[in-house]
C-alpha positions in Angstrom: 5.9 56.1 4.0 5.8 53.8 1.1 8.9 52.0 1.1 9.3 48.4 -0.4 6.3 45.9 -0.6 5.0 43.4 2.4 1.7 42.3 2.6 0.7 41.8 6.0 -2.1 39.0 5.4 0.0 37.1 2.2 3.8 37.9 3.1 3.8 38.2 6.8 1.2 36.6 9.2 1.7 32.9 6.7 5.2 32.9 7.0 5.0 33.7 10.7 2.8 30.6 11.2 5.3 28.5 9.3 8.2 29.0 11.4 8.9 25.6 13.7 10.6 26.1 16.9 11.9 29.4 16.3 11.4 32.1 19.5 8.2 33.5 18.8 10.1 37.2 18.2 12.2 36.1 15.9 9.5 34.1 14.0 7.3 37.4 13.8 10.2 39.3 12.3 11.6 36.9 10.6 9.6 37.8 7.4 10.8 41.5 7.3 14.0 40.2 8.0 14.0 38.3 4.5 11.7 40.9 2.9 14.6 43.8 4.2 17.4 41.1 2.7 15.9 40.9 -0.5 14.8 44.5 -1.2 17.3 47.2 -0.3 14.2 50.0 -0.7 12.4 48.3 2.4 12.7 50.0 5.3 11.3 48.6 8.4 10.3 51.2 11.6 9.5 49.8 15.4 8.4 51.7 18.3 9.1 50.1 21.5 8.7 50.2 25.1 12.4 50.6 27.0 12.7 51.2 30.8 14.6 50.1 33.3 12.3 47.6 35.3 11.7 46.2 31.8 15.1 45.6 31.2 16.1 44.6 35.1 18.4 41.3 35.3 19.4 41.8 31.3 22.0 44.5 32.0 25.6 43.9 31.7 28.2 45.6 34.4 27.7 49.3 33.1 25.3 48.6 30.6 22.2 51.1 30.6 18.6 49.7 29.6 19.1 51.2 26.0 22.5 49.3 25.3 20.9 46.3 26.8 17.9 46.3 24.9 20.3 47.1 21.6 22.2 43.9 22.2 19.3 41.7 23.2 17.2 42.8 20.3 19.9 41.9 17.9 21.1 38.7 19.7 16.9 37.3 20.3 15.1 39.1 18.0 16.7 40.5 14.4 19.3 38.3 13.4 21.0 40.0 10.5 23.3 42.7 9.5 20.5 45.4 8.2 18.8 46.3 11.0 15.7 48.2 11.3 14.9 51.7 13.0 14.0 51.2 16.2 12.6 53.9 18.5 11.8 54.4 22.1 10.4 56.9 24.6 13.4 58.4 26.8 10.7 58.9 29.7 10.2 55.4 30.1 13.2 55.5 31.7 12.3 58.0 34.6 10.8 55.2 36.6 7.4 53.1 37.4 5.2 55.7 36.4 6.4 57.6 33.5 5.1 57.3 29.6 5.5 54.1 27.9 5.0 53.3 24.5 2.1 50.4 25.3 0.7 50.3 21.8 0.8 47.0 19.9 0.4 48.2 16.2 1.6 47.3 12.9 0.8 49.4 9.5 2.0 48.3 6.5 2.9 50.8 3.2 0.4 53.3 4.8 -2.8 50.9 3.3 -3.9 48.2 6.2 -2.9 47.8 9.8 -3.1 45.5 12.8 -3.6 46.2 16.3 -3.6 44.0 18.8 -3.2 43.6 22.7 -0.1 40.9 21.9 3.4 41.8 23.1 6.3 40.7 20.9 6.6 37.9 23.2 6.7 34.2 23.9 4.1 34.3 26.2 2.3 36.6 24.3 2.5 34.0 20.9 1.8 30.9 22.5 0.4 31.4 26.0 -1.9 34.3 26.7 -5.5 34.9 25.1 -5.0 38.3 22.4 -6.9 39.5 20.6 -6.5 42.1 17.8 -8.2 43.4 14.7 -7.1 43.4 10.9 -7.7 46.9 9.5 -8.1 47.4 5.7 -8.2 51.3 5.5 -5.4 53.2 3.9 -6.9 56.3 5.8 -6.6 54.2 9.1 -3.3 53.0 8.4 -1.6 56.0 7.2 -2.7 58.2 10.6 -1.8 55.3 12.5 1.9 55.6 10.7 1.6 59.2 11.1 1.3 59.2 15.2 4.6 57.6 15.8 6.3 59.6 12.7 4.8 62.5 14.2 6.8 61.6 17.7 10.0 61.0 15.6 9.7 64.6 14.1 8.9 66.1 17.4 12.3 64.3 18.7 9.9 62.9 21.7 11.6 59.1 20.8 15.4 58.4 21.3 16.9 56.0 18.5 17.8 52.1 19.8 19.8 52.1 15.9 
């Protein structure tokens, strides 16, 4: 899915590092934020990991994991109006040992792609030894892509928004 321009290694990862004290979510999206701000053709697609042990203690009275994560991910870690499409596995939600989506991955406009062991995290950002891997291979990055799209075709992933 080609849709809008970000370079990963000249857009993103620079202006992640230039952030300050921002959370370290936040200061990872914060580039697509401003890239999605600026160009109404770029779309931005995360797969995440919702369940309820995951999202124990951030409920609200009658609030179910999804809602939960819906209004923490747009109060901690999107801050704008235009928000991105955000999927997650409904089985994750069955209990300790159902399917989670465990991948840390990023590809960008189907040409280069990072994976990494790094959660979307504070700890993850500025405590905890990662490591990941840079990958310049449009035939890498587009099947990469094509895995979760795939899921999303299948309707195996609910929608967060």
């Amino acid at each position: 899915m080609k849709q809008g321009r970000l370079s990963l290694d000249k857009d993103w990862l620079p202006a992640v590092e230039n952030r300050g004290n921002v959370g370290a979510s936040e200061k990872l999206f914060a580039p697509l934020v401003e890239k999605m701000r600026r160009d109404g053709s770029f779309e931005v697609r995360i797969f995440v990991n919702v369940s309820r042990k995951l999202m124990e203690g951030k409920m609200q009275r009658g609030e179910d994991p999804v809602a939960a994560f819906r209004r923490s991910f747009v109060e901690r870690h999107w801050r704008d109006a235009r928000l991105p499409a955000v999927f997650y596995d409904p089985r994750a939600l069955e209990g300790d040992h159902a399917p989670k989506l465990h991948a840390k991955c990023v590809s960008v406009d189907d040409e280069v792609a990072l994976v990494s062991s790094a959660n979307f995290s504070e700890a993850a950002q500025n405590d905890n030894i990662e490591a990941g891997v840079l990958v310049r291979d449009a035939r890498f990055a587009r099947t990469l892509g094509q895995q979760f799209e795939a899921m999303v075709a299948r309707n195996e992933l609910g929608r967060v928004f």
